[in-house]
PLY file of the C-alpha trace (Angstrom):
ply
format ascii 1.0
element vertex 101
property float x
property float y
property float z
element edge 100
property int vertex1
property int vertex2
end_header
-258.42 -84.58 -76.25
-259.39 -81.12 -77.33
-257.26 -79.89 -74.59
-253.96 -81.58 -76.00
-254.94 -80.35 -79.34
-254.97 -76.72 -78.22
-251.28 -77.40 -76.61
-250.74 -78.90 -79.97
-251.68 -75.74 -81.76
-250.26 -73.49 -79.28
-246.46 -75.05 -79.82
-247.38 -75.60 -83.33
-247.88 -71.60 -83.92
-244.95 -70.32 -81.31
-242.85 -72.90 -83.66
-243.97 -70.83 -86.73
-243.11 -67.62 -85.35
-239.54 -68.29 -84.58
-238.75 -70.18 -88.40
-240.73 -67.31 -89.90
-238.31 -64.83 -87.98
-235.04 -66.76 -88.36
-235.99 -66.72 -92.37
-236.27 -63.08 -92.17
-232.69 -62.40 -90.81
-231.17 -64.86 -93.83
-229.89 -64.06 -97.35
-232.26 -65.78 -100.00
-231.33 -66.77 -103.38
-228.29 -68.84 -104.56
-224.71 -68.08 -105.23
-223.72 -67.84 -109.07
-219.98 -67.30 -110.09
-219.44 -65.62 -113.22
-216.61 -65.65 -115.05
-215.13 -63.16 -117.37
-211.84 -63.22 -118.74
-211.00 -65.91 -116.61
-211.91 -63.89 -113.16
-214.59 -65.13 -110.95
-217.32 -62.33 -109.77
-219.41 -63.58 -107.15
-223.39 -63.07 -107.45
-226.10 -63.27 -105.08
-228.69 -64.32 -107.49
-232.83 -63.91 -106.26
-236.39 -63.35 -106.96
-238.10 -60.41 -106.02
-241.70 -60.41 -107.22
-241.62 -61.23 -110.96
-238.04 -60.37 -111.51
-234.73 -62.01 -110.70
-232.12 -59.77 -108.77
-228.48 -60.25 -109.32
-226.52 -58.32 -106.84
-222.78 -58.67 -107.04
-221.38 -59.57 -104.04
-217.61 -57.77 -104.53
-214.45 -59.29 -103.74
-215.10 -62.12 -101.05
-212.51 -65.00 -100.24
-213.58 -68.68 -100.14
-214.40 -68.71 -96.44
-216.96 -66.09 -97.03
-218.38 -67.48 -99.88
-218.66 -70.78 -97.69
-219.93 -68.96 -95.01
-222.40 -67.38 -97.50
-224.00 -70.77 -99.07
-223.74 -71.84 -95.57
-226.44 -69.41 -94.50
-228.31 -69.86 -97.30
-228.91 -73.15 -96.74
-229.90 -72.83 -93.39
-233.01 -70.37 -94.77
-233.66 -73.15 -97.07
-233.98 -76.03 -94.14
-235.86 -73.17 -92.50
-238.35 -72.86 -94.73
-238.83 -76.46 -95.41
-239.17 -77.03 -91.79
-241.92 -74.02 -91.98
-243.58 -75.77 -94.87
-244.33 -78.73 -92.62
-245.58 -76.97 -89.86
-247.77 -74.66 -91.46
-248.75 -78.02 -92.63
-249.49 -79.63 -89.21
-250.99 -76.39 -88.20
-253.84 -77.02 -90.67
-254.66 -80.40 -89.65
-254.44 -79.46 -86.01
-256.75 -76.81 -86.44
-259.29 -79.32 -88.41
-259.49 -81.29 -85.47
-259.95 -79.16 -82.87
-262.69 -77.42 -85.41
-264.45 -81.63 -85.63
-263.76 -81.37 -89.65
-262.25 -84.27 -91.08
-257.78 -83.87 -91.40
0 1
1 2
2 3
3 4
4 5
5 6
6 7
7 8
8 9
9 10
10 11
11 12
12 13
13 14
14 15
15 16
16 17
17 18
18 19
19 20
20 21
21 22
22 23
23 24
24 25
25 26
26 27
27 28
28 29
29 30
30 31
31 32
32 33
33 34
34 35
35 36
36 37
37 38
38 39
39 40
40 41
41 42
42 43
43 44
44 45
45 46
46 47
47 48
48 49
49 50
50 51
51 52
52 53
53 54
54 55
55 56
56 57
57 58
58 59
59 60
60 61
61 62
62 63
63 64
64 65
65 66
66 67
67 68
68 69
69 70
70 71
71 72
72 73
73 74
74 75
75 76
76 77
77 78
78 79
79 80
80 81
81 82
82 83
83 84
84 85
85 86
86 87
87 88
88 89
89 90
90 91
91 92
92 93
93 94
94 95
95 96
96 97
97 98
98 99
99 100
């Protein structure tokens, strides 16, 4: 059982290592389009630390923009998917360790 476990943990932690590097290579944030005088200027709008970063993005046609909130919502499935298996990680770990999980 213990054995299993270990494989468990193993995969578990090899699987954490690849989402947290595919996160790393991905823009963060969201897109924001802000108008003025009827023009749209494109925004890459995110947190670093306690501050929010807007970082104009320059003239970009609708395919890149697509392209853009495409990506960013593959970091976003990314990190949920890390979320769960830093979660399973833990429990794993518990019950290899005998505490309760």
């Amino acid at each position: 059982m213990v054995g299993v476990l270990r494989e468990e943990c193993a995969r578990l932690s090899s699987l954490e290592k690849r989402y947290l590097r595919e996160v790393k290579k991905l823009p963060k944030g969201s897109i924001q389009i802000k108008r003025i005088k009827g023009i749209a200027y494109p925004y890459l709008v995110f947190r670093k630390g306690e501050k929010v970063i807007s970082k104009y993005l320059g003239r970009c046609s609708e395919n890149e923009l697509r392209k853009l909130k495409k990506t960013i919502e593959q970091r976003k499935q990314y990190e949920k998917h890390l979320k769960q298996v830093e979660h399973n990680l833990k429990r794993v770990s518990k019950m290899i360790h005998g505490k309760n999980g």
